[in-house]
C-alpha positions in Angstrom: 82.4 112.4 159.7 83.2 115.8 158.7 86.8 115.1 157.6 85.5 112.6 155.4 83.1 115.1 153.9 85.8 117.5 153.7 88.0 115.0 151.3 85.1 114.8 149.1 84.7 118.3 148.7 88.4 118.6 147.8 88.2 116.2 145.2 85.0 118.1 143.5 86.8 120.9 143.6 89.8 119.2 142.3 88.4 117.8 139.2 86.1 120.8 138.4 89.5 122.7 138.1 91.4 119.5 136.4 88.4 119.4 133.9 88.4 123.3 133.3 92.5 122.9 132.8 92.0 120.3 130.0 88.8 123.1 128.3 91.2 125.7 128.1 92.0 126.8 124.6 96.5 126.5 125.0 95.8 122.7 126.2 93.7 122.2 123.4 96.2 123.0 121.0 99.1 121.1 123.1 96.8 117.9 122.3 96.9 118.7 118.8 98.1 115.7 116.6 102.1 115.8 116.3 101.8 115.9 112.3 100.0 118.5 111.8 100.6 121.0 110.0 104.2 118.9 109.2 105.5 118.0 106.3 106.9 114.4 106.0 110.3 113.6 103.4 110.5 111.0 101.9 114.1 110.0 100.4 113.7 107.7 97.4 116.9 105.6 96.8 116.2 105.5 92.9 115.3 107.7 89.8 112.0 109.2 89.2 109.6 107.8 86.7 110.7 104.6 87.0 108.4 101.4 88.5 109.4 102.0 92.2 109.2 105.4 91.7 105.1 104.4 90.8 104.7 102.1 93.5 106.2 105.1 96.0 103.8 107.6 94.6 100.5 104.9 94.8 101.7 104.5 98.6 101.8 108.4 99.3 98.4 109.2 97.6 97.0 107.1 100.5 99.2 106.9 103.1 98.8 110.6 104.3 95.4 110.2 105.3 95.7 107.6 107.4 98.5 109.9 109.6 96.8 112.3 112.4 97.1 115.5 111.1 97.0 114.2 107.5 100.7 116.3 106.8 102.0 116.8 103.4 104.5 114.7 101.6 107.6 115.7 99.9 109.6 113.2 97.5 113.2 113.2 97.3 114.9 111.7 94.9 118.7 110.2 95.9 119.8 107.7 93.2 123.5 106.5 93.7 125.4 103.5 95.0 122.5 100.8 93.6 120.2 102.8 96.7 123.5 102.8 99.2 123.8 106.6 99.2 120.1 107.1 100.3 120.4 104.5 103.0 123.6 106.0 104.2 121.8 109.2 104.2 118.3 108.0 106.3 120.5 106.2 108.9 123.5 108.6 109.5 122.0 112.0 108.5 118.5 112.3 109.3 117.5 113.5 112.7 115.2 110.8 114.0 111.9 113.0 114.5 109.8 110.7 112.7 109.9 113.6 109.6 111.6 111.5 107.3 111.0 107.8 105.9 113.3 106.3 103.2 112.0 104.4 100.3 114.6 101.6 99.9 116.0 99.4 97.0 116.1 95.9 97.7 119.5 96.3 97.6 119.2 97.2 101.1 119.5 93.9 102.7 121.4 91.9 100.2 124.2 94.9 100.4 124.4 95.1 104.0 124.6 91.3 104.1 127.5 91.2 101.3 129.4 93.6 103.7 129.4 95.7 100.2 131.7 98.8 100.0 130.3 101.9 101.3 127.5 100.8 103.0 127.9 102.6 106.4 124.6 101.7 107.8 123.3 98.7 110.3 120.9 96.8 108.8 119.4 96.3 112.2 119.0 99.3 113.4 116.3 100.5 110.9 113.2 100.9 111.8 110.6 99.0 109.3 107.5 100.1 108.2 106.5 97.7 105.8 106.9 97.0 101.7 104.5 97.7 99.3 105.4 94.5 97.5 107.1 91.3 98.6 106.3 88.6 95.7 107.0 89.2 91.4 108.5 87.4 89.0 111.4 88.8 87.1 112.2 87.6 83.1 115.2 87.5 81.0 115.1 88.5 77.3 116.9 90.0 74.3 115.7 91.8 71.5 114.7 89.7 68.4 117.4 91.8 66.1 120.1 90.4 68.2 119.2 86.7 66.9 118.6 84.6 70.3 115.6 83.6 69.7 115.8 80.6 71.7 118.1 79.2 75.2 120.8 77.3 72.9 121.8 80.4 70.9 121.7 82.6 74.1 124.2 79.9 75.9 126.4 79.8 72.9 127.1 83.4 72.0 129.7 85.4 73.0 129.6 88.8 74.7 126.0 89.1 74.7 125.5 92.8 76.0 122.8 93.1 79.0 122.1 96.0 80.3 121.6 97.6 83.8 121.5 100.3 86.2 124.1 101.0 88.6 126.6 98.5 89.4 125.7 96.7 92.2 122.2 97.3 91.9 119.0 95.0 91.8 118.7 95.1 88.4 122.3 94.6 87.7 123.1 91.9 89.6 119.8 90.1 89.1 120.6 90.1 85.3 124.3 88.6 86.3 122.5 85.9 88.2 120.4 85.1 85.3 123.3 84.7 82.8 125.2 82.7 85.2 122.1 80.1 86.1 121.2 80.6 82.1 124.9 79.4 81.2 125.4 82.3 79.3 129.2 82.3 77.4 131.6 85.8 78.2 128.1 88.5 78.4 129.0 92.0 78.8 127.2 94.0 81.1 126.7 97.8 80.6 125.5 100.1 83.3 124.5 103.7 83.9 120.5 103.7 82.7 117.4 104.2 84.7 115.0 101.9 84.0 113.1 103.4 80.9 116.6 104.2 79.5 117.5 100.9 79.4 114.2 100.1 77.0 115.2 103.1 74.9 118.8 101.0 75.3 117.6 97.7 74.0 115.1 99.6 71.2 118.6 101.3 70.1 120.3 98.2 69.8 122.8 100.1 72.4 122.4 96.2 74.5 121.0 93.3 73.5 118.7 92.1 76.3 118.4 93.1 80.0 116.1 91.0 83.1 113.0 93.1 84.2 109.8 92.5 85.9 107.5 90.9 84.4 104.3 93.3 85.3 106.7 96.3 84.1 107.4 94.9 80.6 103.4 94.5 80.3 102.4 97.7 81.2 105.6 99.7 79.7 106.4 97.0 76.7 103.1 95.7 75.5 104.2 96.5 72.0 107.0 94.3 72.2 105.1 91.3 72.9 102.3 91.8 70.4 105.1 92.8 68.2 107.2 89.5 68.7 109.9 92.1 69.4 112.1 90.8 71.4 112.5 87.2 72.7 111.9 85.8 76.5 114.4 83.3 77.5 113.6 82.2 81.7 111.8 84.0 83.6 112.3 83.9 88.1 109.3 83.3 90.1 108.9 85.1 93.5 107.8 82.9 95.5 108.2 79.7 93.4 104.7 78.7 91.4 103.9 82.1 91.8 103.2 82.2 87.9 102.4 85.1 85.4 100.0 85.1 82.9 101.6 86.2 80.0 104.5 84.2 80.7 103.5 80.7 81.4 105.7 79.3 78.3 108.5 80.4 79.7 111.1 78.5 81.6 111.5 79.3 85.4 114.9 79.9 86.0 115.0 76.8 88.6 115.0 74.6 85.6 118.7 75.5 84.8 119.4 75.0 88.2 122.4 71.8 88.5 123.6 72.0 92.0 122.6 72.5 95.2 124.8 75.6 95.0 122.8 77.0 92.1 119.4 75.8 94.1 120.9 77.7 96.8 121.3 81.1 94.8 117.9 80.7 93.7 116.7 80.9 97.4 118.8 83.4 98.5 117.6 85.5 95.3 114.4 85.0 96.4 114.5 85.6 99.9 116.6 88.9 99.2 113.5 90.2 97.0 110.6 88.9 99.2 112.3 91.7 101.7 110.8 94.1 98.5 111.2 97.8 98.6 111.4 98.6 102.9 110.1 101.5 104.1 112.2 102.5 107.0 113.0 105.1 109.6 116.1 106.0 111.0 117.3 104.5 114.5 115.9 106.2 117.8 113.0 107.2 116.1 110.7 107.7 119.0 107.8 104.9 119.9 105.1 107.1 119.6 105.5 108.2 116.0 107.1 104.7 115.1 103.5 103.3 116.1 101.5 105.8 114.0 103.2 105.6 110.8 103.2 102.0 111.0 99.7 101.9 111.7 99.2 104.0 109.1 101.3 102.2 106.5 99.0 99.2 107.8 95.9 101.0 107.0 97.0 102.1 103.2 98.0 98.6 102.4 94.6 97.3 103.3 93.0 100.7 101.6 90.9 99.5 98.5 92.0 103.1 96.8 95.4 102.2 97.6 95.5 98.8 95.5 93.4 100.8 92.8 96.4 103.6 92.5 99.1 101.1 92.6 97.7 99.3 89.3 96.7 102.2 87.9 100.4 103.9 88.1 102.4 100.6 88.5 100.7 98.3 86.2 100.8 95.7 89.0 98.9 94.3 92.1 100.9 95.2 95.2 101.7 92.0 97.4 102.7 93.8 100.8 104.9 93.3 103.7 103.7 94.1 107.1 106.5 95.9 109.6 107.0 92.8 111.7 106.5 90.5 108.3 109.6 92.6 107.1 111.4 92.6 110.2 111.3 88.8 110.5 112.3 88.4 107.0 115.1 90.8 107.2 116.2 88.9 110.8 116.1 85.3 109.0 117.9 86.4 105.8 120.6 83.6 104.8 124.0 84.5 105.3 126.1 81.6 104.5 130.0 82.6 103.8 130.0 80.6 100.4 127.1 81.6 99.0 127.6 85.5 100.2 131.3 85.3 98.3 129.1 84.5 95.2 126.4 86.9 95.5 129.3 89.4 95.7 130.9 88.0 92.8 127.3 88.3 91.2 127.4 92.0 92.4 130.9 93.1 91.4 132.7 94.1 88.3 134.5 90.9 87.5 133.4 88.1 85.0 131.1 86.0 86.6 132.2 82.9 87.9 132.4 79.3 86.5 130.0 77.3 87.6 
């Protein structure tokens, strides 16, 4: 009996001590949140001022306070390489600390997938957060002095001029893929703009048209459309039926669509965008922090003040991506040897190819 009263009396003492231990001021602060006091980089893989600049800067208005600690947020801006060079940077440069978070083109996956040159990261190895927007609709026009004011005339002139970003970029080589499903005869394409250059481009008469979201020529372009300014020629639905307001006149690009290899482009362009603009971490990131910003990226995409923020700066309605939604979607992109010899083709320097 008295050893058995004895063991009790241990353990009192025990966790009297244990409990005093976990009181003490230096544990305390041990038990602070990791992210505290941090600052968290993010690397954006395009220009600023641009739409995905907008949607970056909705996310981060909303996103810190759903991070224990609530840590500050620095932007980075890393254009280059149609989002390659950023990429390259998150996945070979960046210590894995959970510190830094890249902001992706959707160039990301289609890249990587291509096997394009200079992309020295493994497209499996990220670690996904989540996309602020997995569904859009994209539109093809030109501007009204260039004379295409309807699908004949833009399939039978020559050396149209459409403009881009970077070569190899989303914008680029959704623009080729438009003239090519259009049937457009010998365009040029010209590159080197941001995006709002490329409106000051088409206003100059430096191009003559250039495919853009739709939400961005509503909220940047208004004027245009009242104006009868320029003319909308086929317009890409993301997914398919997923229709737009202002544009409900104007042809979905499917309609051009006369093989199954040109049905298959279209759902490999779609299935490249629905991947959106990932959020990701570098490999080895540990579990821990992996968790919390993902939990936290969770959290802003279901804030109320975060959909508020993203229409008010992007002029849109986010349609996000969980982590695992992007993951998957990532995991099941198609990667079919004919159809990835034309996407590069769609994404090179050459004339596009006859259909």
């Amino acid at each position: 009996m008295r050893n058995t009263i004895r063991f009790g009396f241990y353990s009192i003492v025990t966790i009297f001590c244990l409990v005093s231990h976990l009181l003490t001021p230096g544990h305390a602060l041990s038990q602070s949140p990791f992210y505290k006091g941090k600052t968290i980089s993010m690397i954006l893989a395009f220009d600023p001022g641009g739409t995905a600049d907008m949607r970056v800067k909705a996310f981060v208005a909303v996103f810190r306070k759903h991070i224990p600690g609530n840590p500050s947020v620095l932007l980075e801006y890393m254009p280059g390489g149609g989002g390659r060079k950023a990429a390259n940077h998150v996945f070979r440069s960046v210590p894995p600390d959970g510190l830094t978070i890249g902001a992706m083109l959707g160039g990301l996956a289609y890249s990587a997938v291509l096997g394009e040159t200079g992309v020295l990261y493994d497209l499996d190895r990220f670690v996904y957060l989540g996309s602020p927007d997995s569904a859009t609709q994209y539109v093809l026009f030109t501007r009204r002095d260039a004379g295409l004011d309807n699908v004949e005339k833009l399939r039978s002139a020559h050396g149209v001029r459409i403009g881009g970003q970077n070569v190899g970029s989303w914008s680029y080589t959704l623009g080729r893929a438009f003239a090519y499903l259009v049937g457009m005869k010998e365009p040029r394409f010209v590159t080197g703009y941001s995006g709002p250059e490329l409106d000051l481009a088409i206003v100059r008469g430096e191009v003559d048209g250039r495919a853009n979201t739709a939400d961005t020529v509503v909220r940047r372009n208004r004027d245009w459309i009242e104006k009868g300014s320029v003319n909308f020629h086929a317009i890409l639905e993301i997914p398919r039926g997923n229709k737009h307001p202002t544009f409900a006149g104007v042809p979905e690009l499917g309609s051009f669509a006369q093989t199954g290899k040109d049905h298959k482009l279209l759902a490999m362009l779609t299935r490249f965008r629905q991947t959106g603009l990932p959020y990701v971490l570098p490999p080895g990131t540990p579990k821990d922090r992996v968790q919390i910003l993902q939990e936290a990226t969770r959290k802003t995409f279901e804030e109320p003040e975060f959909r508020k923020e993203y229409r008010r700066l992007a002029g849109e309605d986010p349609t996000p991506l969980s982590a695992d939604g992007l993951e998957k979607a990532i995991k099941t992109l198609p990667r079919e040897p004919e159809m990835i010899d034309l996407f590069k083709q769609l994404s090179g320097v050459a004339a596009l190819p006859a259909r």
